[in-house]
TORVODREN-899784 format. One record per residue (C-alpha): y, z, x; residue number from 0. Coordinates in nm, 2 decimals. Each point is the difference from the previous one (the first is absolute). Layout:
TORVODREN-899784
ATOM       c2       c3       c1   zami
ATOM        Y        Z        X    NUM
...
***
This chain:
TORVODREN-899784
ATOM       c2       c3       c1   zami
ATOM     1.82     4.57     8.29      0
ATOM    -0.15     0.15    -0.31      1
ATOM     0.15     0.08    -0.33      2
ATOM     0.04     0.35    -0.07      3
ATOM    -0.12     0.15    -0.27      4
ATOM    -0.15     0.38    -0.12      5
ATOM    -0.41    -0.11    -0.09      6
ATOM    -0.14     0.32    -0.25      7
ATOM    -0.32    -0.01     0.04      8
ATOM    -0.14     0.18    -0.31      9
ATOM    -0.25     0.25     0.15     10
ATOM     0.06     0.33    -0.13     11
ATOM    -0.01     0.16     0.37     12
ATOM     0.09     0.34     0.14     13
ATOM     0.19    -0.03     0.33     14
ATOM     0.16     0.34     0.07     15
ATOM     0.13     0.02     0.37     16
ATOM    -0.20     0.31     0.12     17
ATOM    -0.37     0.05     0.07     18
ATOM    -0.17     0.28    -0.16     19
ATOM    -0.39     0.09     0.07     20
ATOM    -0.10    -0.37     0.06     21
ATOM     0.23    -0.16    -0.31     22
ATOM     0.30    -0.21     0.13     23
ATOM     0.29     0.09    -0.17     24
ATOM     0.30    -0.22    -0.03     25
ATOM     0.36     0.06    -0.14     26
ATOM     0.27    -0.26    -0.01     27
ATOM     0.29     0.25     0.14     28
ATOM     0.17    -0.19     0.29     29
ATOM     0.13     0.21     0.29     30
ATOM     0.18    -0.16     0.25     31
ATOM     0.16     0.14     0.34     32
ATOM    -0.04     0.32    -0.04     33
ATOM    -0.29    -0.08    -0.18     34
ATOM    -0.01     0.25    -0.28     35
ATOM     0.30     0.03    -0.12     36
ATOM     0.16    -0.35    -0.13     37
ATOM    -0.05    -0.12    -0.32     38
ATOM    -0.03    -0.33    -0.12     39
ATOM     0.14     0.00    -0.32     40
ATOM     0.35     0.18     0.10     41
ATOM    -0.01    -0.16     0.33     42
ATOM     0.11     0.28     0.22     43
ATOM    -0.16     0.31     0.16     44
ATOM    -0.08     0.29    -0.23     45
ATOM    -0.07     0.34     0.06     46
ATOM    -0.35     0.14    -0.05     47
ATOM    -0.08     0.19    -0.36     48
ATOM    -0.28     0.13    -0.13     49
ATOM    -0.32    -0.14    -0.18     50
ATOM    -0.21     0.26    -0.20     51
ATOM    -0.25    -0.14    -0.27     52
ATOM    -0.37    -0.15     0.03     53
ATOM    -0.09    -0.34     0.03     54
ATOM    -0.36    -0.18    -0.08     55
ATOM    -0.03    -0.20     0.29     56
ATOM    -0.22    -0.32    -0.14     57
ATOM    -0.09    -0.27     0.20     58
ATOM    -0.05    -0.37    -0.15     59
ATOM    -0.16    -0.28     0.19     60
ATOM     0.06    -0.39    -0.10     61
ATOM    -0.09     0.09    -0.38     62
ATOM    -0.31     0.21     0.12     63
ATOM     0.13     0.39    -0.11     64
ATOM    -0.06     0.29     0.23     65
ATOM     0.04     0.32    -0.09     66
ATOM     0.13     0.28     0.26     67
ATOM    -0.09     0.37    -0.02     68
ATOM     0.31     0.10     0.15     69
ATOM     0.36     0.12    -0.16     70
ATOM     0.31     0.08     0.12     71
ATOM     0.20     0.27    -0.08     72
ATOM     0.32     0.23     0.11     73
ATOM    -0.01     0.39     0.08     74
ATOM     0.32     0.09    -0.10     75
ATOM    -0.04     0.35     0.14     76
ATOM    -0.04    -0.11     0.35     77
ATOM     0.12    -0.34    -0.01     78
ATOM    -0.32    -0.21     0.07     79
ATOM    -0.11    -0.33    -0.08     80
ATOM    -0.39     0.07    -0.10     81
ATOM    -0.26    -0.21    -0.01     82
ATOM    -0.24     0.11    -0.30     83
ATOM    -0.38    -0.07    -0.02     84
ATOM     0.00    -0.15    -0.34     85
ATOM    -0.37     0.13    -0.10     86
ATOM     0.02     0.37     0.18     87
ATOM     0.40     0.00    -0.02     88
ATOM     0.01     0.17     0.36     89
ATOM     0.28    -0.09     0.18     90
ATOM     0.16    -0.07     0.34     91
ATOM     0.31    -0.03     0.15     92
ATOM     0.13    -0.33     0.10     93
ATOM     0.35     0.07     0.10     94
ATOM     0.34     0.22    -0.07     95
ATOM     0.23    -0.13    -0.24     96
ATOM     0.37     0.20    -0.11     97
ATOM     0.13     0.14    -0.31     98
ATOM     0.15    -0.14    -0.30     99
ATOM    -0.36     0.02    -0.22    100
ATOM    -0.12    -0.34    -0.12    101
ATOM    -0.22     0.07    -0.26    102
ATOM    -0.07    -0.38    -0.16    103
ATOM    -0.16    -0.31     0.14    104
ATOM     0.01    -0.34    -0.11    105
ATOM    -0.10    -0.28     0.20    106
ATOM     0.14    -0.34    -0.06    107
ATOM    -0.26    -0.32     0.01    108
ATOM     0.19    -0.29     0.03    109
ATOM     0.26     0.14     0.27    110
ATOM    -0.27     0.26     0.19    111
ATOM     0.28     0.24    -0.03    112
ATOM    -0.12     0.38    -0.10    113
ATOM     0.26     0.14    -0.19    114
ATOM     0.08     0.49    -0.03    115
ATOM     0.22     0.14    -0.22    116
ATOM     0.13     0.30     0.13    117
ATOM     0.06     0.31    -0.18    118
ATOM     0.22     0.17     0.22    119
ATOM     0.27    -0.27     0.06    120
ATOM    -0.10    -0.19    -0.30    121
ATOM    -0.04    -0.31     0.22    122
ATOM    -0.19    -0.29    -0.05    123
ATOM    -0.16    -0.06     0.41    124
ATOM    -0.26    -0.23     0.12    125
ATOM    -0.24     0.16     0.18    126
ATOM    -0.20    -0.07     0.29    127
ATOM    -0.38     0.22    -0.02    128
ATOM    -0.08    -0.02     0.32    129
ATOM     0.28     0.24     0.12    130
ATOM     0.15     0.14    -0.28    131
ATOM     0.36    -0.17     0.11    132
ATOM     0.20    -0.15    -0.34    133
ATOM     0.31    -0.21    -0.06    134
ATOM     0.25     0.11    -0.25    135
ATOM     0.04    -0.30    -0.26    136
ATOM     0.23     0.17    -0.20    137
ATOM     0.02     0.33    -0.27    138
ATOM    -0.13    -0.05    -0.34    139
ATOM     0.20     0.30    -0.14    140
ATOM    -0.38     0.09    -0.17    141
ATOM    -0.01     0.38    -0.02    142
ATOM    -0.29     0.05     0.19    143
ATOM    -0.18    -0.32    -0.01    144
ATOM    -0.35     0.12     0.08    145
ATOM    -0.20    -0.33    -0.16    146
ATOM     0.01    -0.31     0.09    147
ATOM    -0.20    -0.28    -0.06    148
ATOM     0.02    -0.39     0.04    149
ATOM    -0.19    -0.25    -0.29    150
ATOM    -0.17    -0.26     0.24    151
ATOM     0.02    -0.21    -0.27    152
ATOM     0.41    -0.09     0.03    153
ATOM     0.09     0.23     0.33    154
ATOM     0.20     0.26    -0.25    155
ATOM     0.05     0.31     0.14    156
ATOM     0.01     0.30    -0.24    157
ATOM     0.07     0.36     0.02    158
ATOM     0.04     0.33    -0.17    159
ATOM     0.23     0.28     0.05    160
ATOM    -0.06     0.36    -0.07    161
ATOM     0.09    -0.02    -0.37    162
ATOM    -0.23    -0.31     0.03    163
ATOM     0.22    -0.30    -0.15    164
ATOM    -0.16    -0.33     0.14    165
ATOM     0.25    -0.21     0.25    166
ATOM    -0.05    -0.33     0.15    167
ATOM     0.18     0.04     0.38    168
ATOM     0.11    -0.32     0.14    169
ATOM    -0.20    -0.06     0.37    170
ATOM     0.27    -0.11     0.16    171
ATOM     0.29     0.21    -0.09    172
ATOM    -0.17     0.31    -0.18    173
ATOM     0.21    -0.08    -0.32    174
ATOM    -0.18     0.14    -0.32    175
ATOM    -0.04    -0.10    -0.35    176
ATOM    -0.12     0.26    -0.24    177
ATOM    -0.28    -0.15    -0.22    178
ATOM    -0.04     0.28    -0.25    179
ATOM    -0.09     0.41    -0.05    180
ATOM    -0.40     0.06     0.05    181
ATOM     0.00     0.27    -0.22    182
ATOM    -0.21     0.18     0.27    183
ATOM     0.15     0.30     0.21    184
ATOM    -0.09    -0.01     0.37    185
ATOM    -0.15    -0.32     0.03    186
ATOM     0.00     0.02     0.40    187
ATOM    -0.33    -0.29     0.08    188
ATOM     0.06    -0.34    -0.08    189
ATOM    -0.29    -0.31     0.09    190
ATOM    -0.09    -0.34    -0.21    191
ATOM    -0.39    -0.01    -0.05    192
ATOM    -0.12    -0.33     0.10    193
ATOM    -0.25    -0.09    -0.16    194
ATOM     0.22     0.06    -0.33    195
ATOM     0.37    -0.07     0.11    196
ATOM     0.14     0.34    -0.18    197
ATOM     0.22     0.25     0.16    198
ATOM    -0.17     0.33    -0.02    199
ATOM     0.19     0.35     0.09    200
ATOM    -0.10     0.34     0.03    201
ATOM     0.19     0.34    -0.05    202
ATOM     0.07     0.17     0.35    203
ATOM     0.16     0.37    -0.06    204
ATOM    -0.06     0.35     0.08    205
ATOM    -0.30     0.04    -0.19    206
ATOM    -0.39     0.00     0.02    207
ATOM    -0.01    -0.33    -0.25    208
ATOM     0.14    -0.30    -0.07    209
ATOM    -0.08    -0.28    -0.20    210
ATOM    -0.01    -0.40     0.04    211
ATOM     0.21    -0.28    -0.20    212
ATOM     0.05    -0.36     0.03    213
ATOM     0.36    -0.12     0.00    214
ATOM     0.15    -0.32    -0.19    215
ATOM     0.20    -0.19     0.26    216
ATOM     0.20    -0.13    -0.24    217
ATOM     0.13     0.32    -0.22    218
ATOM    -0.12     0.26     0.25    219
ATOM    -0.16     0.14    -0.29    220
ATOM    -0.32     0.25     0.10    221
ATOM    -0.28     0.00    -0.14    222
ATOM    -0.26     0.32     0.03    223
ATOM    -0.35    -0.09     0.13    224
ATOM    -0.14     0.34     0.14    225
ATOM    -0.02     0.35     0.13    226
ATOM    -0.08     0.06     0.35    227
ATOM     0.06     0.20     0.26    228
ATOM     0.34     0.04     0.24    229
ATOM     0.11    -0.34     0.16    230
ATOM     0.29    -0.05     0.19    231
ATOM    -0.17    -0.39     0.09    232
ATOM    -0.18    -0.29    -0.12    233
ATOM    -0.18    -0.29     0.17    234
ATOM    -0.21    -0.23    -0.16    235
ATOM    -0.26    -0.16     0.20    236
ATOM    -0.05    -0.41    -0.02    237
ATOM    -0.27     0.06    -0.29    238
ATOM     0.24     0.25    -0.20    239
ATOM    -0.19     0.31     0.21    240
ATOM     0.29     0.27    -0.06    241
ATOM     0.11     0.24     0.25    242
ATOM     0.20     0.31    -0.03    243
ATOM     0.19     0.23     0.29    244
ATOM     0.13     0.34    -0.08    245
ATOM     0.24     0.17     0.14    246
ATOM    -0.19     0.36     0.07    247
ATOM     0.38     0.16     0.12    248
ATOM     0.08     0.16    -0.37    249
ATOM    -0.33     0.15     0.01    250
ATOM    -0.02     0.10     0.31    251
ATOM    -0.31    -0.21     0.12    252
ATOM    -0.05    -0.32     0.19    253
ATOM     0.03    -0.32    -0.19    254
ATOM    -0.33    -0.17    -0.11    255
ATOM    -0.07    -0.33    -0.10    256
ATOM    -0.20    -0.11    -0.29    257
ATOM    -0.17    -0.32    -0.17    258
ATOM     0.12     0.05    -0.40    259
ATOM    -0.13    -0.18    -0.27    260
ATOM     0.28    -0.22    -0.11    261
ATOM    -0.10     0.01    -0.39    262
ATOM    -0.12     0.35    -0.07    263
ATOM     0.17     0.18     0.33    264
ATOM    -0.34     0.16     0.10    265
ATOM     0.09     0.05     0.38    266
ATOM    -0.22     0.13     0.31    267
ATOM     0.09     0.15     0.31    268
ATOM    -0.03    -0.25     0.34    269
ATOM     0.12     0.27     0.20    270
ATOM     0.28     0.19     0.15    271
ATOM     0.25    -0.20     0.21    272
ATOM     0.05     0.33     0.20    273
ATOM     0.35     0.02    -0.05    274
ATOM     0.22     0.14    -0.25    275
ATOM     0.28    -0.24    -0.08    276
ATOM    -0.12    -0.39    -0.05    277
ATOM     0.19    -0.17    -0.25    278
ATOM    -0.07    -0.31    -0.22    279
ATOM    -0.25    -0.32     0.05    280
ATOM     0.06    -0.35    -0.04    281
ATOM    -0.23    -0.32     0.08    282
ATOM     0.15    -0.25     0.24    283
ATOM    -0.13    -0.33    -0.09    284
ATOM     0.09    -0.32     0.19    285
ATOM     0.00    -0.38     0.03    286
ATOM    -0.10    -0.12     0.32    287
ATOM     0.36    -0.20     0.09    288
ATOM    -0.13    -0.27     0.26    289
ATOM     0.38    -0.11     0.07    290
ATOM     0.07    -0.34     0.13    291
ATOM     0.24    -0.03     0.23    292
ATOM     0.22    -0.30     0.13    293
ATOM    -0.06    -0.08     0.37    294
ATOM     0.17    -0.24     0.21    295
ATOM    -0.12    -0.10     0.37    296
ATOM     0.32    -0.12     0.21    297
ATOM     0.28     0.08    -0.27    298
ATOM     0.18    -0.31    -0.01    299
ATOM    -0.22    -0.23     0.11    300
ATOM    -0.20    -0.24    -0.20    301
ATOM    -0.27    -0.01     0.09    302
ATOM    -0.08     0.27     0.20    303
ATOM    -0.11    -0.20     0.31    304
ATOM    -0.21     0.29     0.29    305
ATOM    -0.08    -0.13     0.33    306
ATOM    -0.29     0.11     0.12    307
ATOM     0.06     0.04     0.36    308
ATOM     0.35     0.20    -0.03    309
ATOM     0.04     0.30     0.12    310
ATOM     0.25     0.16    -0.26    311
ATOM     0.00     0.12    -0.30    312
ATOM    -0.04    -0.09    -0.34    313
ATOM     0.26     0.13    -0.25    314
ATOM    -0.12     0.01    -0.40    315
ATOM     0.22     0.18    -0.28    316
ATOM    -0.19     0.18    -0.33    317
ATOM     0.31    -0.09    -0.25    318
ATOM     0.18     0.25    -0.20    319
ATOM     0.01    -0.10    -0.39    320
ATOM     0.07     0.17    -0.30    321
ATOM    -0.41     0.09    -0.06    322
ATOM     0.00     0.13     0.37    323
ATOM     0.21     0.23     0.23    324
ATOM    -0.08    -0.07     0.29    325
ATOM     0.11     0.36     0.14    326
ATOM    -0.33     0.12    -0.15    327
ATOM    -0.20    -0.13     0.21    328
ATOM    -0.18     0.11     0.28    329
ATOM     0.10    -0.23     0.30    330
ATOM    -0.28     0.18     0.24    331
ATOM    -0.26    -0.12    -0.31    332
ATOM     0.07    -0.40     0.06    333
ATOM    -0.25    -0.20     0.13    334
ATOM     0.02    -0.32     0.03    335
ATOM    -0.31    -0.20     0.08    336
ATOM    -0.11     0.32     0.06    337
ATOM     0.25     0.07     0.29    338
ATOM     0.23     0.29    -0.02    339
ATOM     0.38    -0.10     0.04    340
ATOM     0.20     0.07     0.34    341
ATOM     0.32     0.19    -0.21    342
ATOM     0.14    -0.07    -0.31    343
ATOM     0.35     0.08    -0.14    344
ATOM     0.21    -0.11    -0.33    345
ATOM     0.25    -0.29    -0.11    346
ATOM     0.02    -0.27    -0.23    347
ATOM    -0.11    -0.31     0.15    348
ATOM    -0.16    -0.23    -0.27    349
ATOM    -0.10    -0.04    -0.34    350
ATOM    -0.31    -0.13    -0.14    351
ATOM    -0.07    -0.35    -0.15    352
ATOM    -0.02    -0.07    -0.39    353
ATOM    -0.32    -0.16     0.06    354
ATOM    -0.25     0.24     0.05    355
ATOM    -0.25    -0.22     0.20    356
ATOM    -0.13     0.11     0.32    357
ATOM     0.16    -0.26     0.26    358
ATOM     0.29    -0.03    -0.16    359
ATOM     0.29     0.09     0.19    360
ATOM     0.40     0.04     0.01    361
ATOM     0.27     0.00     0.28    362
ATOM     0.26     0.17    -0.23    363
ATOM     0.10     0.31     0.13    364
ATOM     0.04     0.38    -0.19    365
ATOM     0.03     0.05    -0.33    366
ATOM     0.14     0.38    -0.04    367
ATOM    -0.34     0.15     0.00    368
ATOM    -0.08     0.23     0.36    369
ATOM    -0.29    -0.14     0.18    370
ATOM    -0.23     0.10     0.20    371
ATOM     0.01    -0.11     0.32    372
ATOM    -0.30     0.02     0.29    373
ATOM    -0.04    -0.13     0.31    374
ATOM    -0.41    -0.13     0.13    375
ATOM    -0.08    -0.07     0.29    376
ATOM    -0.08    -0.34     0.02    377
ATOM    -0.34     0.01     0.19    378
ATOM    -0.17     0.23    -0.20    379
ATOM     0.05    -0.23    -0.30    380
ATOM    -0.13    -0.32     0.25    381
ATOM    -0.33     0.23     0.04    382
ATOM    -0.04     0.12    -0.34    383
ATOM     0.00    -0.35    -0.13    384
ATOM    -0.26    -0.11     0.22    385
ATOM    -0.04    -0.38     0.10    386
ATOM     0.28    -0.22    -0.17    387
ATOM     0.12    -0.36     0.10    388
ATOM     0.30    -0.14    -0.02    389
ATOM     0.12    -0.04    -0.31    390
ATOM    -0.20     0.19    -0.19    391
ATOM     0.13     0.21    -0.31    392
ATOM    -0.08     0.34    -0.03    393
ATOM     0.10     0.32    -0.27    394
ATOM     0.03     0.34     0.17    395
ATOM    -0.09     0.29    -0.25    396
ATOM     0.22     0.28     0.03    397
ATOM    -0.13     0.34    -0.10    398
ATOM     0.15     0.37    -0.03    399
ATOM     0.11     0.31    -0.18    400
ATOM     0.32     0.16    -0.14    401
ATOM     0.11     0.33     0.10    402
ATOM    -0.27     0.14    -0.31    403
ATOM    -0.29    -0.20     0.19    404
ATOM    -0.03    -0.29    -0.27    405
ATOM    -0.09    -0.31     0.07    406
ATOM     0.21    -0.31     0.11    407
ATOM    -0.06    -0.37     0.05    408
ATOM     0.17    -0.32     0.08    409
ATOM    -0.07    -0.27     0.17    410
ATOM     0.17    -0.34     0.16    411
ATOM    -0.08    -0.30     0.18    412
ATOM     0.04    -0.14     0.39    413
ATOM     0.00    -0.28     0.16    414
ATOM    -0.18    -0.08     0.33    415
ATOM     0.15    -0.13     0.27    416
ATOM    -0.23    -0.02     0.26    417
ATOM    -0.40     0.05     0.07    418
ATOM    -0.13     0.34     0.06    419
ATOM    -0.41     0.02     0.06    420
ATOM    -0.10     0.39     0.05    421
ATOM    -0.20     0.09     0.34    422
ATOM    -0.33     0.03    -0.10    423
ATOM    -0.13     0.34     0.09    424
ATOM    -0.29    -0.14     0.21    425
ATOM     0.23    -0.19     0.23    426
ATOM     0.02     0.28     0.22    427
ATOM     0.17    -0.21     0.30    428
ATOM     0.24    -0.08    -0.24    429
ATOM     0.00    -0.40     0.08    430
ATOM    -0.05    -0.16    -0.33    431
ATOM    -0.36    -0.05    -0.03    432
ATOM    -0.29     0.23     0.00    433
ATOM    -0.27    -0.08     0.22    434
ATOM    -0.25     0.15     0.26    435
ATOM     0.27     0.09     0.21    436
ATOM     0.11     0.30    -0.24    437
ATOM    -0.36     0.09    -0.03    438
ATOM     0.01     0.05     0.36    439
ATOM     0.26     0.23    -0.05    440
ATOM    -0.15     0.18    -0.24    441
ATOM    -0.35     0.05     0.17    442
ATOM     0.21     0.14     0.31    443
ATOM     0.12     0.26    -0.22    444
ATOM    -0.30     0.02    -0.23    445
ATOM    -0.03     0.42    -0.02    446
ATOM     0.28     0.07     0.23    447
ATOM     0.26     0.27    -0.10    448
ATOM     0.37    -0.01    -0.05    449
ATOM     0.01     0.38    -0.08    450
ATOM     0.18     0.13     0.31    451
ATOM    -0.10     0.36     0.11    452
ATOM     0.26     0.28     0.01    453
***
């Protein structure tokens, strides 16, 4: 049985959990029996909020960066989640979400979590984009915490209130720290340019202007940059490209979205969104989290002897520790050998070695972590290994998905009892040995039909 442990695999990768135009989009929001609404970080079902802001959807592969034309954003006025053409800014609906308004987005790299600040409850949720649904984390107490933004740098997550101090909000319990005063009214659009590592904000207000700043993360402390037009959001792209949304409501006009230049504030028009009411932008940007996971074959047993010839099944556990939760993942996802499990279910059955070799094994039994446990049936394993002999040692990848669709992998090690030689194909007689006999066969039935008329 394999050592656990939780592999990062440093490719800056989007994986959002829905699939807009042809980009897959991946979210790490685990939803477990009835699917949408349970939430992994309170561990218990939630009930469905609201998600209104706009999201650059950006997809990373292994290093290789490609860049999406798609966004994400909220119609507050009618409640739906949009999905925004990032270089014509038309928009369509991908699904209802409710009321309170989240009008920031921050998405977290190292946990895949993609954190709202709601400004009608004052909640800090997590949000999931492909339905709108959020989980209540906890309230901040931040009048109207429209920005929000997370430094990739250290995973801080900052925000600003109407009066726009600067806060740090704990992710896990929505605690805040106030860093300092900006000195800016109305600072509503919070995002960290990555190409330079500042926070940058923007005035968001009633009014046909606004201006840009950059924000000391360490005093709060704004500092003017440039006039520009209205924003309510701000996305930078992955080469510092800066977005803005407006909010069209005050004026009476649909919201628009622009490309603004982040020194001088020169800004053009992409387009109209086609609704009135879309609120701030934020850039999701995550890690690709390959996570390990500890698998034992036979819990108990060491080694994990199989007969070939039985006709049971084969029980295996993926092991609970303190890096993985096993209620997170997605039981109908496991493959093992590339064989889907017979049923699974949960309890704490082992624990995994300290030595983190393949092979290696233990009979000691749980450890307080929940497991989970699935059942194979043994003759699909037998054919997916193919011909083995007595003996023989062989390690069984595991792969799957949590709840959020990312990936999962394990593997452990069997031990052969028994020889099992797969029919060839071309023995058609089935008697061990192919010869002109099944060719006889087969010319009998050389352009025969098996399709049965109606």
């Amino acid at each position: 049985m394999r050592n656990t442990r939780m592999t990062i695999w440093v490719m800056v990768v989007i994986v959002l959990a829905c699939t807009i135009g042809t980009q897959a989009i991946r979210i790490d929001w685990v939803s477990v029996g009835d699917a949408e609404n349970y939430d992994p970080i309170q561990g218990k079902y939630i009930r469905p909020a609201y998600a209104g802001a706009v999201v650059n959807v950006q997809i990373y592969h292994s290093k290789t960066i490609s860049r999406s034309r798609d966004l994400h954003g909220v119609d507050v006025t009618l409640d739906n989640l949009l999905n925004i053409d990032k270089g014509t800014a038309a928009a369509t609906v991908i699904g209802h979400v409710g009321s309170p308004v989240v009008a920031g987005l921050a998405y977290d790299p190292e946990s895949g979590i993609l954190y709202g600040t709601d400004t009608h409850t004052t909640n800090l949720v997590t949000i999931d984009p492909c339905n709108g649904t959020t989980t209540i984390i906890g309230n901040t107490g931040i009048y109207l915490p429209h920005g929000l933004a997370l430094d990739p740098s250290d995973g801080t997550l900052y925000a600003t209130d109407d009066v726009s101090n600067l806060y740090i909000i704990d992710k896990s319990t929505a605690v805040v720290n106030l860093v300092g005063p900006v000195g800016y009214p109305h600072i509503g659009a919070l995002d960290f340019d990555p190409t330079t590592g500042s926070l940058h904000g923007a005035y968001a207000y009633s009014s046909s202007t606004g201006y840009l700043i950059k924000i000391d993360t360490t005093t709060g402390e704004g500092t003017f940059v440039a006039n520009t037009h209205r924003i309510n959001g701000l996305c930078f792209d992955e080469d510092g490209t800066l977005y803005a949304s407006e909010n069209g409501l005050y004026a009476g006009v649909d919201s628009s979205l622009y490309i603004v230049n982040k020194l001088t504030g020169e800004w053009s028009v992409l387009g109209s969104i086609g609704v009135d009411n879309v609120l701030g932008i934020d850039q999701p940007v995550i890690l690709d989290l390959v996570i390990e996971v500890a698998v034992d074959i036979k819990p108990g047993s060491c080694p994990n002897p199989v007969n070939v010839k039985s006709s049971g099944v084969l029980p295996i556990a993926i092991l609970g520790t303190e890096d993985v939760n096993v209620i997170t993942i997605d039981p109908t996802s496991i493959r093992l050998a590339g064989v889907e499990p017979l049923r699974s279910g949960y309890e704490d059955v082992a624990g995994p070695v300290s030595d983190s070799n393949d092979c290696n094994c233990t009979t000691e039994g749980p450890d307080g972590f929940l497991d989970l446990t699935l059942k194979f049936k043994t003759q699909r394993i037998v054919e997916a290994i193919g011909d083995v002999n007595d003996g023989d040692v062989l390690t069984l990848e595991l792969t799957g998905v949590l709840f959020g669709e990312r990936p999962i992998e394990g593997a452990d090690c069997i031990l052969i009892r028994g020889r099992h030689k797969p029919i060839n194909p071309a023995d058609i007689n089935k008697d061990g040995v192919v010869n002109v006999a099944d060719f006889a066969i087969f010319a009998q039935n050389w352009l025969q039909s098996s399709i049965v008329d109606e």
